[in-house]
Each structure stands twice: as C-alpha cells, then as structure tokens.
C-alpha positions in Angstrom: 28.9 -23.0 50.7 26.5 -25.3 52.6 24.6 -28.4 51.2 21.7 -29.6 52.7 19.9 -33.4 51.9 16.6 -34.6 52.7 16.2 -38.6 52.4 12.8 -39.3 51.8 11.2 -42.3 50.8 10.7 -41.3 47.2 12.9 -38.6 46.7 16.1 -37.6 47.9 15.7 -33.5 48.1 19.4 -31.1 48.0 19.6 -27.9 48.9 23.3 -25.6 48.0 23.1 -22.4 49.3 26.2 -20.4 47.9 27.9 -18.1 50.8 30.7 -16.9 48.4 30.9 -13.7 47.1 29.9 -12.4 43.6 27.4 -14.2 41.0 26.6 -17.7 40.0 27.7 -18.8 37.1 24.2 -17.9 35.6 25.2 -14.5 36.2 22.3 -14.1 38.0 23.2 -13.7 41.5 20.9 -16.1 43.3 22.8 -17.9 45.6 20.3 -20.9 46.8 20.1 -23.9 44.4 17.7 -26.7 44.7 17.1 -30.1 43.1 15.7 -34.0 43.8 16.9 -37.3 42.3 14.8 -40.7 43.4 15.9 -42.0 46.4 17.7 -45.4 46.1 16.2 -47.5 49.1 18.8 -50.7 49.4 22.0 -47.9 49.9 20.1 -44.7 50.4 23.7 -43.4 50.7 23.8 -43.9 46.7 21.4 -41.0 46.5 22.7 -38.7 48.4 26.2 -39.2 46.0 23.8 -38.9 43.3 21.9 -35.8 43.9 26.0 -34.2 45.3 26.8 -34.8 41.6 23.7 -33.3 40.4 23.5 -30.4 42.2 27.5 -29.5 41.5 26.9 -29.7 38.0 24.1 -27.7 37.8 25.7 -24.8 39.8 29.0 -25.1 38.2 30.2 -25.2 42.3 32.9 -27.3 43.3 33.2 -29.6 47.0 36.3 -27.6 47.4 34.2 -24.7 48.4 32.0 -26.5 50.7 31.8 -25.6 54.6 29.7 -28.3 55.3 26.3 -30.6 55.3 23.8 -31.4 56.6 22.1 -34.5 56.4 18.2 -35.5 57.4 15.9 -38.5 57.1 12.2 -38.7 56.9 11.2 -42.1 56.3 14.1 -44.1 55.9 17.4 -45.4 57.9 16.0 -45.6 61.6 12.0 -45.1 61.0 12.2 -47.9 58.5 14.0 -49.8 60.7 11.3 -49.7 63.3 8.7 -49.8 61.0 9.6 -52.8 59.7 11.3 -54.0 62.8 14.6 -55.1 61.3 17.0 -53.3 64.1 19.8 -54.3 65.3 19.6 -57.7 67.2 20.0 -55.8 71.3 20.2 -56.8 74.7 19.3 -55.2 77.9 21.0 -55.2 81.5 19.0 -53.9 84.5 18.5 -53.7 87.6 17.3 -57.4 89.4 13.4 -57.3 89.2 12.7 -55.0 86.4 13.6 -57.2 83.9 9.5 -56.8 82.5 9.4 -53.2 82.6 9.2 -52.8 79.2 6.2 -54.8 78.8 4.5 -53.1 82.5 4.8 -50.0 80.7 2.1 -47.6 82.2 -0.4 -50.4 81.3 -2.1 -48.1 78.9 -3.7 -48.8 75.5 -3.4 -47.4 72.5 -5.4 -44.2 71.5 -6.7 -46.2 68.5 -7.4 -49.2 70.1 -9.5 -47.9 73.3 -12.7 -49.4 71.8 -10.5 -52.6 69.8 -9.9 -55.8 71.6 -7.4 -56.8 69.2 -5.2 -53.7 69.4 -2.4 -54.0 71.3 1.0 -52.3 72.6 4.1 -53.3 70.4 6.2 -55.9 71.5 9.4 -55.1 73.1 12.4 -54.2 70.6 13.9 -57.0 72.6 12.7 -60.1 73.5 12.6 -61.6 77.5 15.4 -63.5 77.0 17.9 -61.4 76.0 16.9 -59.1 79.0 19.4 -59.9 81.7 19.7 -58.5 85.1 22.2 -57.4 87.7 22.7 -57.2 91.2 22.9 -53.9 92.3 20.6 -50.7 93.3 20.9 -47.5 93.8 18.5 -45.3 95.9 15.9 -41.9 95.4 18.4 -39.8 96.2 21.4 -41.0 94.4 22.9 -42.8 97.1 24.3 -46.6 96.4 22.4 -48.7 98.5 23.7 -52.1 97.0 26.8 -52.0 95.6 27.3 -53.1 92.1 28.4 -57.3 92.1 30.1 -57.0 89.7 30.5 -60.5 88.8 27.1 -60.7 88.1 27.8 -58.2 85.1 30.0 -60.5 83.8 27.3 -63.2 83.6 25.0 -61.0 81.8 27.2 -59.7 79.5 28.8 -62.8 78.8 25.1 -64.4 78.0 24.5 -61.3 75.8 27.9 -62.3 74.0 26.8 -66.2 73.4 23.4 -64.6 72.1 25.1 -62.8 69.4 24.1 -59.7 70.3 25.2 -56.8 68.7 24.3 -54.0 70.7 23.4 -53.6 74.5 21.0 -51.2 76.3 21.8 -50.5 79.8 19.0 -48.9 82.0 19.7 -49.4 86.0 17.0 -48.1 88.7 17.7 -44.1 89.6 21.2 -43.9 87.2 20.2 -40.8 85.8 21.0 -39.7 90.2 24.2 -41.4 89.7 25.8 -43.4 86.9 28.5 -44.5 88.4 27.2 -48.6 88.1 26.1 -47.9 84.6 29.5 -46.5 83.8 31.3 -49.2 85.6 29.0 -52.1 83.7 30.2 -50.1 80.4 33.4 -50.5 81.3 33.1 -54.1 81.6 31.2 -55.1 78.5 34.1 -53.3 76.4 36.3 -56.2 78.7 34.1 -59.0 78.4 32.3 -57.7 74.8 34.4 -55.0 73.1 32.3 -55.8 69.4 29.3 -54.8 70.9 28.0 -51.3 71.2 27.0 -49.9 74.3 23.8 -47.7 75.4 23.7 -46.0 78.6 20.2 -44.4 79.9 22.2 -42.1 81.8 24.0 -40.5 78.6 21.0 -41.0 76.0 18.0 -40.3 78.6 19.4 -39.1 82.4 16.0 -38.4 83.6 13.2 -39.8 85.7 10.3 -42.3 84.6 11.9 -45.7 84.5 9.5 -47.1 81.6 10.3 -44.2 79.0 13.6 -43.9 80.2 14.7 -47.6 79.3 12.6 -47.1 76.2 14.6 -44.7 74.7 17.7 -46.4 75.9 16.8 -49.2 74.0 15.3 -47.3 70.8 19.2 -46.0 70.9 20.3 -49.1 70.9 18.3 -51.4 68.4 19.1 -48.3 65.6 23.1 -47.4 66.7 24.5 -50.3 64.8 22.2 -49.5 61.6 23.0 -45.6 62.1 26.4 -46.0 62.7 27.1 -48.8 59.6 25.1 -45.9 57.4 27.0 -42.5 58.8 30.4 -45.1 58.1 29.3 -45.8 55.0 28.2 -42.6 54.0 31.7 -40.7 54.9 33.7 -43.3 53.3 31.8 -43.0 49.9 32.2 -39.0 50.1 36.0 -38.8 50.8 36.3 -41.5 48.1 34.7 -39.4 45.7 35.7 -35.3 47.2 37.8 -35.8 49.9 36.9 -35.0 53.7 33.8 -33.7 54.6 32.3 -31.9 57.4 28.9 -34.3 57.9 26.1 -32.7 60.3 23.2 -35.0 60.7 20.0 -33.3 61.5 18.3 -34.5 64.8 14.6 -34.7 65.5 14.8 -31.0 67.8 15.5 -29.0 64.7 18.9 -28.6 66.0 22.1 -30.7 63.9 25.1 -32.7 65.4 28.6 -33.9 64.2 28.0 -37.3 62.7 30.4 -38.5 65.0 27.9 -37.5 68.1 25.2 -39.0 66.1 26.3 -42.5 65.9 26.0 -42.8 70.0 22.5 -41.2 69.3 20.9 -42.9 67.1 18.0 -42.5 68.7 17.7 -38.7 68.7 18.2 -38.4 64.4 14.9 -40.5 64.0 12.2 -38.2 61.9 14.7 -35.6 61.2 13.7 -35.0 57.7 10.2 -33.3 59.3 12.2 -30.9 61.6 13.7 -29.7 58.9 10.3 -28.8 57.7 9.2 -27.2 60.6 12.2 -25.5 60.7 12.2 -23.7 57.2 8.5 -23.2 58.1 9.8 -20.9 60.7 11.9 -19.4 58.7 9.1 -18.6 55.8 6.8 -17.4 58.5 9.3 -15.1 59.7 9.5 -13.6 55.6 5.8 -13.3 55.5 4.9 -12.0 58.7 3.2 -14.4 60.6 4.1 -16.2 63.7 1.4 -18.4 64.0 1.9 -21.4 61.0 0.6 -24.9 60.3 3.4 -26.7 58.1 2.3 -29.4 55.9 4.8 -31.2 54.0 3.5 -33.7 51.3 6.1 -36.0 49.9 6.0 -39.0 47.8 5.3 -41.4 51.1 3.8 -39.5 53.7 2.3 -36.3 54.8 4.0 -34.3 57.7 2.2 -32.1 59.9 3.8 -29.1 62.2 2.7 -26.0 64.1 4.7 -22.8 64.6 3.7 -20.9 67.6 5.3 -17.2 68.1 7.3 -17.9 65.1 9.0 -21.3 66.7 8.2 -24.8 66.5 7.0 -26.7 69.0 9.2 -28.7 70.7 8.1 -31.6 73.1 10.3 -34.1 75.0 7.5 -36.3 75.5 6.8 -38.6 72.4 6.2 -41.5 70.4 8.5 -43.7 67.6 6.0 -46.1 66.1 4.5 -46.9 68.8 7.5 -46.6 71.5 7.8 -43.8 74.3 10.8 -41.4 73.8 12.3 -38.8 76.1 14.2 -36.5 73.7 13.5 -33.2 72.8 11.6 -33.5 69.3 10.0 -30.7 67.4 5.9 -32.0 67.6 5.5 -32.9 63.9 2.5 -35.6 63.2 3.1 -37.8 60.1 0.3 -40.0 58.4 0.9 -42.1 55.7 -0.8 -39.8 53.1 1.4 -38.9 49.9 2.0 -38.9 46.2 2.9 -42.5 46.2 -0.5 -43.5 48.5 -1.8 -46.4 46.6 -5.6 -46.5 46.4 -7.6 -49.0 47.2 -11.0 -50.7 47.8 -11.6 -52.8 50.9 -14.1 -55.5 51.6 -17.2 -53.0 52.3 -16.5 -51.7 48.8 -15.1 -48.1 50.1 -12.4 -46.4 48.6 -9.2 -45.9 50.5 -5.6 -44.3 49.8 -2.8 -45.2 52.0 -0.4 -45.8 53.9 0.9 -48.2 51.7 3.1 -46.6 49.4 4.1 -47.1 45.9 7.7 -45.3 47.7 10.4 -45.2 44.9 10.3 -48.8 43.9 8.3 -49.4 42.2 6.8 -46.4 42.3 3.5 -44.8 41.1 2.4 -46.4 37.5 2.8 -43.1 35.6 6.0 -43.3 36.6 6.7 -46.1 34.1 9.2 -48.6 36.5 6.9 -51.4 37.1 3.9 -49.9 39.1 0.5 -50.7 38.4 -1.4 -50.1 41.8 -3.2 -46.6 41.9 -1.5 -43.5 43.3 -2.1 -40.3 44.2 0.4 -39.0 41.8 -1.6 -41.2 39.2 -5.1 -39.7 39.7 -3.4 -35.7 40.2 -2.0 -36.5 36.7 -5.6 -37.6 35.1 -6.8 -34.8 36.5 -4.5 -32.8 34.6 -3.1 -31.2 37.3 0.6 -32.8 36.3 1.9 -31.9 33.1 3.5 -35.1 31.8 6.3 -33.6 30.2 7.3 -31.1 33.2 7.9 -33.7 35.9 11.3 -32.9 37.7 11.2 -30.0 35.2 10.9 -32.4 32.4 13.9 -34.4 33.5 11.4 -37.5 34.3 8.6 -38.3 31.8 5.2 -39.5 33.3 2.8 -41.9 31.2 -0.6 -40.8 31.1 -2.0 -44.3 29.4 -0.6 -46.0 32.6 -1.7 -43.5 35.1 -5.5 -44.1 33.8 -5.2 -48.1 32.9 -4.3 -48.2 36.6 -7.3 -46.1 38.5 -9.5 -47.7 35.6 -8.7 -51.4 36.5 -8.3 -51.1 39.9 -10.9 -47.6 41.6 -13.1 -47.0 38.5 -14.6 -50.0 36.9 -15.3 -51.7 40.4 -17.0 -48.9 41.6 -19.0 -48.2 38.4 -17.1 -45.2 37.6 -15.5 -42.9 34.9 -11.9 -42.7 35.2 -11.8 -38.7 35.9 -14.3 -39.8 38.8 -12.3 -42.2 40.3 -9.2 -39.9 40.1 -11.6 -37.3 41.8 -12.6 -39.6 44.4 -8.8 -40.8 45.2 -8.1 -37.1 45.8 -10.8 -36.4 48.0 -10.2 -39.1 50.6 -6.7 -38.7 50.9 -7.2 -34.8 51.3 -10.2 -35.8 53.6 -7.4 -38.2 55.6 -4.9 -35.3 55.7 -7.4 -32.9 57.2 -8.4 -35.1 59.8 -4.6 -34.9 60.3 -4.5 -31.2 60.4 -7.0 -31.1 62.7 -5.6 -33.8 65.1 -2.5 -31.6 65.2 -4.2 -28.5 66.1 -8.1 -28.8 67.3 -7.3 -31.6 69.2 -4.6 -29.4 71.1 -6.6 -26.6 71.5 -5.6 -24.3 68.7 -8.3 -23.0 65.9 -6.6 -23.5 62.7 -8.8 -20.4 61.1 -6.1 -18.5 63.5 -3.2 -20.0 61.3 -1.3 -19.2 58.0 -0.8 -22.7 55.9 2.8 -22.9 54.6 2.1 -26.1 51.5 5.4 -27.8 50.6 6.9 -31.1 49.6 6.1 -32.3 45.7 2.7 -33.0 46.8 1.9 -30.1 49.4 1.2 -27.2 46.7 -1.3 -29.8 44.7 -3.6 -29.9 47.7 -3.4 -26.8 50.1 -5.9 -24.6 48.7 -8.5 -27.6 49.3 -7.2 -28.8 52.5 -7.3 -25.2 53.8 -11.0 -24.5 52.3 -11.7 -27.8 54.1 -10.5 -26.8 57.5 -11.2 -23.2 57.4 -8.0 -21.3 57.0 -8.1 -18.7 54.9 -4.4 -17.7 53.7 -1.9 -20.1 52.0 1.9 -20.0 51.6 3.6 -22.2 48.9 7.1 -20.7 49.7 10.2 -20.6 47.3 11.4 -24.3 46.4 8.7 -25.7 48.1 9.7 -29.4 46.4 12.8 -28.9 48.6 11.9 -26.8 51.5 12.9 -29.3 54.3 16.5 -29.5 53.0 16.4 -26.0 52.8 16.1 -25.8 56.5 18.3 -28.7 56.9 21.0 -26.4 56.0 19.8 -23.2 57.5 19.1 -25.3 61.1 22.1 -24.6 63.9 23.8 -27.2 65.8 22.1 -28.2 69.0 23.0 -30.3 72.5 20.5 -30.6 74.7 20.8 -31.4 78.5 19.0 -32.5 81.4 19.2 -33.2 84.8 16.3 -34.4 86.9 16.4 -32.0 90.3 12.3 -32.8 91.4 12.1 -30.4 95.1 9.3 -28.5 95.6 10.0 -24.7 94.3 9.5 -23.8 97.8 12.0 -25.9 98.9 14.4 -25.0 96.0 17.5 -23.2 96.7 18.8 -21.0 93.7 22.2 -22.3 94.3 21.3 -25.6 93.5 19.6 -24.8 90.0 22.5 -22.8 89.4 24.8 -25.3 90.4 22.8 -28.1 87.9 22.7 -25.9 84.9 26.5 -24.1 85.3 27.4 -27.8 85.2 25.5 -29.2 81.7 26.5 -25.4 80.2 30.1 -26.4 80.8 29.5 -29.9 79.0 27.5 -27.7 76.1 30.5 -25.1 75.5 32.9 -27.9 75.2 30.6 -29.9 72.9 30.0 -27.0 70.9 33.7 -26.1 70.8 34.7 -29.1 69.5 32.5 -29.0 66.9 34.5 -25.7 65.7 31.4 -23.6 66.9 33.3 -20.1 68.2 32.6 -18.6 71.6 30.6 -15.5 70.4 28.5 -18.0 67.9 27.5 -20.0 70.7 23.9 -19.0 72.7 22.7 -21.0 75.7 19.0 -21.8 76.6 17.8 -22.4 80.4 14.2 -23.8 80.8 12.6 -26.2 83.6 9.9 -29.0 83.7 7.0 -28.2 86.0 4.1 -28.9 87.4 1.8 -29.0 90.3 2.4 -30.8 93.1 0.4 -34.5 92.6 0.4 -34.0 88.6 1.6 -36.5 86.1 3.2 -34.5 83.8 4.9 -31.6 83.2 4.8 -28.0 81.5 8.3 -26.7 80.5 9.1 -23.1 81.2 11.7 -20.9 80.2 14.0 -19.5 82.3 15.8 -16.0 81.8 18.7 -15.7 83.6 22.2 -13.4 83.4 24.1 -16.7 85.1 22.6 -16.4 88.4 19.3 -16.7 89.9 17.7 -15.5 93.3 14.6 -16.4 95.5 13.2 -13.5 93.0 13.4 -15.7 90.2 12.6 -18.9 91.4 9.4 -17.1 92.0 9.1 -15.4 88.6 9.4 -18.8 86.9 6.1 -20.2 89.4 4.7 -17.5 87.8 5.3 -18.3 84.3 4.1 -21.6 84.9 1.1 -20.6 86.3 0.4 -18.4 83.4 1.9 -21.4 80.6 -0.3 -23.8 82.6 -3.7 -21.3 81.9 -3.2 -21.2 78.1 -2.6 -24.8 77.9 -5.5 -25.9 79.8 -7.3 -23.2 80.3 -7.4 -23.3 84.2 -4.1 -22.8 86.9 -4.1 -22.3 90.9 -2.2 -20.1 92.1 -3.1 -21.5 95.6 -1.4 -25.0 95.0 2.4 -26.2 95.5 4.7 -26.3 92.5 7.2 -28.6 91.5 10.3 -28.2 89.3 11.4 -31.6 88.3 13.7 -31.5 85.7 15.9 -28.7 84.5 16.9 -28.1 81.1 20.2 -26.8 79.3 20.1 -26.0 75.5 23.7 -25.6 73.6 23.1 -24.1 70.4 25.7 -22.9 67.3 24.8 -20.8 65.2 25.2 -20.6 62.1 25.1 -17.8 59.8 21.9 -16.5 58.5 20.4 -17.1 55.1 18.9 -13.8 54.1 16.7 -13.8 50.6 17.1 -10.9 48.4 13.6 -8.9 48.7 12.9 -7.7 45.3 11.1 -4.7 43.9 7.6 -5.0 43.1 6.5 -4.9 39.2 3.2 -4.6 37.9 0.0 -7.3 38.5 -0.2 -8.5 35.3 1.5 -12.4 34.9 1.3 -12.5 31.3 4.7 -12.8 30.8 4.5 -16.1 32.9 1.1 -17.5 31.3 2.1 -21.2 29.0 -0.8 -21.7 28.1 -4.2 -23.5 28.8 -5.2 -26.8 29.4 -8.0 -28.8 30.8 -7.8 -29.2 34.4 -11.1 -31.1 36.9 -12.3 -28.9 39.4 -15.1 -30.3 42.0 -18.9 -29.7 40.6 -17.1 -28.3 37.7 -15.9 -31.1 35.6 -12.5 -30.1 32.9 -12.0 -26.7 32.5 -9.8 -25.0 30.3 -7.5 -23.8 32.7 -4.5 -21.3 32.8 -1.1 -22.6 33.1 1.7 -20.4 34.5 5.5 -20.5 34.9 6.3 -20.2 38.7 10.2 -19.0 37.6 8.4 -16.3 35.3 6.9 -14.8 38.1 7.0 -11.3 39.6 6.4 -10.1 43.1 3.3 -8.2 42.8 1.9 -10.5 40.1 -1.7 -11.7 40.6 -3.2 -14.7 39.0 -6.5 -16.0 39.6 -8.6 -19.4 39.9 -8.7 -21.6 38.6 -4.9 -21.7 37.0 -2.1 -23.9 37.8 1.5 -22.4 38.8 4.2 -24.7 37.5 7.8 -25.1 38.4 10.2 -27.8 38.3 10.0 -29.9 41.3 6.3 -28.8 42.0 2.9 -27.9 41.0 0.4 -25.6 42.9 -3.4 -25.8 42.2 -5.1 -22.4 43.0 -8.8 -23.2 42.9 -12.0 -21.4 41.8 -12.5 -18.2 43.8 -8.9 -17.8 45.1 -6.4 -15.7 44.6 -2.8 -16.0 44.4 -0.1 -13.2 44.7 3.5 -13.2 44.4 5.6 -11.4 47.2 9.1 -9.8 47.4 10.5 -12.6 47.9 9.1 -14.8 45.6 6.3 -16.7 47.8 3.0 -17.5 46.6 0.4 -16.4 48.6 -2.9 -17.2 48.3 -6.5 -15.8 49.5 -8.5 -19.3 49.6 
C-alpha cells in the first residue's frame, strides 16, 4: 500500500493506492482511493496528518500495511519561501573576485520587463556583505593553480558565524573539475561552524556556468534549513502518531528521493507538486492513446501548465525559481497565478482583473464562509451555477451562495454597472483568457501547434474550464481523467525514485575519445547503484539513463541527446550521437549543419527505481444511455445563452460507453466538469471522460 500527498496552497490532495490482494472493504475491488482536506498553511505538516487520518478511515486501511509515501509541494514550503523571501538567513564563500557574480549575472533583463524601465532582476538571496571570499583558484582543466589558504577560510567562516548565519553556500571557480577546496572548506566550517549547514556547488550543481551554478548553490542553501526543519518535523509527527515511515519526497524531475537525500537538496524538491502532474499526465495519455498531451492542472492558487511529448514529459535542466537561474533537471511545467481562489479585481483604468492574488486557504474564497469577502473564481463558477452548493468535497464542505454573490456584487458588478451573473461571467472569461495565453506560452511560443495535442483538465478547478480553454485555443479533444481533484498525488505515488548525475567533459566530439565518456559515466552509474541500493531499490528494479549536452561549436546553449549504449561505446557511436543531435537540433529550430563542429559538453547519468506499476481495471463497455447517472436539472450560464436548464449527472454513476451531451454538468466529489453547448462527452474503459469540443 502506497500513499501519495499533494500540498497545495488550498488543498492538501491524498492519493492510497491498495497493492494487497483481494477487495476493499466496499467489496468492490477498486484499489485507488482519493480524497482532499484544506491545507493548513502555518504547519502544512498538520495537513498532511489530517488528510493520513482521513483517508485511513475512509478505506478501512491501516499504516501497518503501508510500503511507503510520497510527498510533493506545489506552492508551499520552498516556493513560498522565495516568493515571499523569508529563507533561511545564508552566506556565501567564493573564490577572491567573484564576490558580485550574483548580481553580474548575464546582465540580462527580464522577459517582461524588456520594454519597462522599472523592471528589474531580483536581488541576491544574500546580501554583499554576507558574501565572503577566499584565497584560492583552481584552473580550466582542473588543475590547482593556487592552493587553498586555508586560513583565509577560517576568516570567512568565522565572519559568517558572528553574522548569525544559518546556512552557507560554497561556490569556488571550476570546483565542479575538482572539489577538492570546496570539500576541504566543508570540512572546516563543520570545525569553525558545526550549527551551520553547508552547500557545496560541486554536490548540488557540478557543472559549468559560474552564475547559474552558484545560483543554485545558493537557492540550496537559503531553502535547506526550512526544508530540513519541515521533513524533521514531518517524520517526527508521523512516528508519533503510526510509527516509522518510509518518507519519499517528490523532486521537481518527476523522479522521488528518500527524505533524508532531500534535506541536502532542498533545492531540487521546489515545484514538485506540478511534476507530479505531468507525471500522471503521462500516465493518462498512455490509457487513452495519445502521446502528444498538454496538462493543465487548476488548483485553488494557481494554474499549472505541462507538455507531454512521445508520451514523456519534458524535462529541462535549464530553468527559473521566481526569478532565479537553476541547473537541475526539472520537468518544464509553467505556473501562472490563475485558480479557484484568484481574487477579482478592478484596477485604476476600470478593467477587470483575476489574479494572482489568492484568496489561498485562509481565508479563502467568500462562498467558503471563513472570513472571505474579496471575489473568487470559485465565487463567480458557483453563481453561475456551475457548483452545486451542497456537493462541495462531496458535500463534506457547504458553500454559501448569498456570500458568493454579495461579494462579485460589491466588489465586480455594481462598479462596472453590471448584473451579478455578468460580472461572474466576466471573472471567468479573463481568467480563462489569462490561462490561455498561458497555454499558448507553453506551446506556440516553443514551437508546437496545440491543435496537435490532447488536453488532459485536472485539479478542482481544471474540469470547470477545459472545454472553453480548449475551444479557445483550438484543441479539439479533452481528457478529464479519473480523480482528476487528485491527479497529481496520484502520480506522486506512481512516480519512481530518481538520481540524476552530471559531469561537465566540454571536448570537441572529434576530439572525444569513447574511453573517456565511458570512463565519466561508469563513474556517476556507480554512485547511482549505490544511491539506489540504499534506498532498498533491488538490482533488477533499477534502470540507468545515458544522455549528453550538445551543441555546436560557438553556441550558447545546449541540446541534450540520448545516448544508447550496452556499457561501452566506440568511435561508431560517438558519431551516431552527432547525428542525433543534428536531427534533435532540426526539430527544435528548424535548421542544423551538418558541415559545422560539435561539441559535447556535459554528460548525463540518470538512476532510476522503479516502482511497480499501477494498472486500472479496463472495464466492459455498457450501453450509451447515462440515465442511470442523470440527478437532475438545474440552471446553469452559458456564453450568449444566458441560464439554461441544464442536465446534472453523477460522474461515479457512469459507464464506459455512456454519452452525454452539452450543455450538462458531470459531478463528482472533489470536482466538477462543464461540457459545453455542441460537445460531446464519452466515458471510456477506464473511466475517463472524454470529450469532442
């Protein structure tokens, strides 16, 4: 038995899928459970005890069967923490002179601030002065070409101490060649310092660019103290309560970890929660037979945004946290701040806005009935009638109409001059008109036609919208997949373990021997098997992954390739993988020369563990006819159409081959789907709602 939790910023999502033999104790023999509880912001470990208890009631399970969990974050723990920028208080040692890198950067501006003098780059995590700097240097090719003075670590990290510190980033000139100085000034902050935590760029980020590598040395460190304090926490209040228990915390590559590797990486379990998305996307892809997939996940704070190519996520180790540069592998998923909790709003030009601020948990939307009384999303879906009041959370929470409608009436409809339903209808157009512009950011803008793509809808929120999102952008086939209130914790737990490695090698292919790549990857697979084996992952469960970073010779940047191999490699091969690169580099950008010199410059070592597969029961078809499912009828507003008397039917009460038609609602307990006029939605083997927009 595996659990898998989702802590959002509204709701805290669990997922128990039931490995054990024979039925449930419904009888009924469905093995995957879902449910949400609110997430509880000041300890959002309280919340994940909470929605445990919740879930082990309502299965009848006990933690004595449990194998496992797995634990992932969207908005919360180490986003919030940079959003809000309350990390941990860090210092930094370097190399002498590049104290400033971090505010040289590349001496770029930000994408929304090319035309904006006032937009800026963030300031540093950590200010000038507690950036401190040591005499030492190593060269381009690894070689020492000033020792370390040691005594001038001592300085530093004795300044750090007098500063209070509680965490310190180390990032010295070419250590990802050789670490031996960083490991050496390690040694003597545990000396000097042994409170303080201590981030090396050669174990978080060994690789080349100096800028992003200290960047994501220093990400590591500003978030280890507040990861590690939670991950404590959290194990301390679950053997309190079960007993011991195997913790996995999801990281932002799809891929999970022991908690114990993820408190000296903070950095790499930042927007986890999304991966999880992307990964269950996959996974429903996989069911319904298509490869190419837009995920869009719609929670209560913000509205994630993926893309499955040949039936796997992306997965980019170039990338942004709020505004910082990071080097770790992280699935590509784009998050706006568009959700059920967007509060709407009206700025000085008298326009109507929703988001990002968010209504969150606390105090939540006003229907919710805690304290709210700003506009929502969830407020103006709920005068629409798209919510039914007394089905929320399956009826378990009660939403207040009254207050849903005093608050778009005070705030959206009366200063604009209009009737509450219009104000609600204008509230759900711009924030579908801001998620589009997402959608298309995340696929346009990279070169991919979304018409070419199957939307999977999840999150509370995601079924609400996808069949007008998808009209909007011109996709014509929509997915809102089994538990879609819950879907990323449901690929929380079906994710593997993960370890990625890298080593930078940068030598002209022509110039590369195939004993040297050999020699760089035989080495990080070693470090991956014994990762993986300590982590109780068995030798035949354990697959290995070679790719490389390349590029052409002048180029900035780099395409990553695969590379197949049987443990060895020849001239042959070296060769293949120009090849592929040549070809990789076409699609992408839609040009290559075969003519120009090639460059490997980093090579690449995946560890993964898997885990065993979650298969769905596919189920016999039954007739077309949902009437066994139909609730009822109630007025619903449709665009140019006003309220109209609208079907309602009970998702759970659905058959596979059962087709409904819009304009009807499809109701379950942790979601709502909209299927609007002229669409049609059918139910397949395994329960997914597909729908012809």
């Amino acid at each position: 038995m595996r659990i898998g939790i989702d802590v959002g910023g509204t709701f805290t999502d669990i997922v128990l899928i039931d490995d054990r033999k024979g039925k449930t104790r419904s009888g009924q023999g469905r093995r995957i459970h879902y449910t949400k509880v609110l997430t509880t912001p000041q300890n959002p470990a309280l919340g994940v005890l909470n929605g445990i208890d919740k879930i082990l009631r309502l299965t009848g399970a006990s933690m004595a069967d449990l194998d496992y969990m797995v634990h992932g974050h969207g908005t919360t723990i180490g986003t919030n923490a940079l959003i809000e920028r309350k990390g941990a208080r860090a210092g930094l040692i370097t190399t002498a002179g590049f104290r400033d890198v971090l505010e040289i950067a590349r001496v770029e501006r930000p994408d929304e601030g090319l035309y904006d003098i006032l937009v800026d780059t963030p300031e540093p995590l950590i200010p000038r002065y507690l950036r401190t700097e040591v005499e030492e240097r190593v060269g381009a090719h690894g070689e020492v070409v000033k020792p370390l003075d040691e005594a001038s670590v001592v300085r530093a990290v004795s300044y750090l101490k007098d500063q209070r510190v509680e965490t310190i980033a180390v990032s010295l000139l070419f250590a990802f060649l050789n670490p031996s100085h960083e490991a050496r000034v390690k040694e003597i902050c545990r000396q000097v310092y042994p409170e303080a935590l201590v981030s090396l760029s050669s174990e978080i980020c060994p690789e080349f660019r100096e800028f992003e590598r200290t960047s994501t040395t220093v990400i590591n460190a500003y978030l280890q103290p507040i990861v590690e304090r939670y991950v404590r926490n959290l194990i301390a209040l679950l053997a309190e309560k079960y007993g011991p228990v195997e913790v996995r915390i999801m990281q932002a590559s799809g891929g999970a970890m022991s908690a114990e590797t993820a408190r000296d990486h903070a950095v790499n379990i930042v927007n986890s929660g999304p991966a999880g998305g992307a990964v269950a996307g996959a996974f429903i892809g996989q069911l319904v037979g298509d490869d190419h997939v837009m995920t869009v996940d719609m929670g209560g704070t913000s509205f994630d945004i993926g893309l499955i190519i040949g039936g796997v996520p992306r997965v980019s180790s170039e990338g942004q946290f709020e505004g910082y540069p990071v080097k770790i592998p992280a699935v590509d998923v784009h998050a706006i701040g568009a959700g059920g909790g967007s509060i709407a709003w009206i700025d000085r030009g008298g326009a109507l806005n929703v988001g990002p601020q968010s209504a969150a948990a606390d105090p939540g939307p006003a229907c919710y009935g805690l304290g709210g009384d700003q506009p929502t999303v969830t407020d103006a879906n709920l005068v629409l009638g798209r919510l039914n009041p007394e089905y929320f959370l399956g009826g378990e929470m009660k939403l207040y109409p009254e207050q849903a409608r005093a608050a778009v009436d005070s705030c959206i409809a009366r200063p604009l001059g209009l009737s509450t339903e219009e104000a609600a209808y204008g509230i759900a157009r711009v924030v579908n008109a801001n998620m589009v512009k997402g959608m298309a950011g995340s696929s346009i803008q990279k070169g991919f036609d979304p018409r070419e793509f199957t939307l999977i809808a999840f999150g509370g929120a995601g079924p609400l919208h996808a069949c007008e999102l998808a009209k909007e952008i011109g996709m014509q086939k929509v997915v809102i997949p089994l538990y879609p209130g819950a879907l990323s914790a449901f690929g929380l737990v079906t994710s593997d373990i993960r370890h990625d490695y890298v080593q930078t090698i940068a030598k002209s292919a022509a110039s590369l021997l195939p004993e040297e790549l050999v020699r760089a990857y035989t080495a990080m697979e070693a470090k991956a098997r014994d990762q993986l084996r300590a982590e109780k992952i068995a030798d035949e469960d354990i697959e290995i992954e070679w790719t490389a970073d390349v590029r052409y010779s002048g180029q900035a940047y780099e395409l990553n390739v695969p590379v197949p191999h049987d443990g060895a490699l020849t001239r042959k091969d070296i060769d293949a993988l120009v090849t592929r690169f040549h070809a990789l580099h076409q699609k992408t950008y839609a040009y290559s020369s075969a003519d120009e010199p090639v460059d490997v410059i980093n090579v690449r070592l995946i560890g993964i563990g898997q885990v065993p597969d979650v298969k769905l029961a596919r189920q016999k078809r039954g007739p077309t006819s949902p009437r066994p499912a139909l609730k009822g009828k109630r007025p619903v507003y449709f665009d140019g159409k006003g309220f109209v008397p609208t079907p309602i039917y009970e998702r759970d009460l659905l058959k596979p081959g059962n087709v409904v038609k819009g304009p009807c609602l499809i109701e379950e307990i942790i979601s709502s789907t909209v299927v609007t006029p002229g669409a049609t939605a059918r139910v397949d083997p395994w329960g997914n709602v597909v729908i012809r927009v």
